[in-house]
C-alpha positions, 0 to 999 in steps of 0.5 A: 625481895632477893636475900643474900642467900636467893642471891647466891642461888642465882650466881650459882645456877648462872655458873651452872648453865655457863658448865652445861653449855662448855659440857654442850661444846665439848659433846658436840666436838665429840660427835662430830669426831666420830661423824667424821670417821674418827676412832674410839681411842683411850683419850676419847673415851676418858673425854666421853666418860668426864663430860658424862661425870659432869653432867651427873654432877651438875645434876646433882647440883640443879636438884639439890637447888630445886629442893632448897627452892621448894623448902623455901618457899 
């Protein structure tokens, strides 16, 4: 049986996966900048230095799930 809360656990990993393929787009440009001889300019470390934030986060996101879905059990 999916409770409220199971419920809610499911919307927010698929809001996770839909932040984890955005992140996925914007290293993929990021790369392929520099695959065609661009420079490291302030912006584009400010850019690799964000996407970088955001993936710790969302790490820190998908085990904080983990643990509730293994104390839930």
């Amino acid at each position: 049986m999916i409770t409220s809360a199971s419920n809610d656990k499911i919307k927010e990993i698929k809001k996770l996966i839909g932040e984890l393929g955005k992140i996925g787009s914007n290293l993929n440009q990021i790369a392929r900048y520099f695959n065609q001889g661009g420079i490291l300019s302030s912006e584009m470390r400010n850019e690799i230095r964000k996407s970088l934030r955001d993936i710790y986060e969302m790490k820190y996101e998908v085990m904080k799930m983990a643990g509730d879905f293994r104390g839930s059990n």
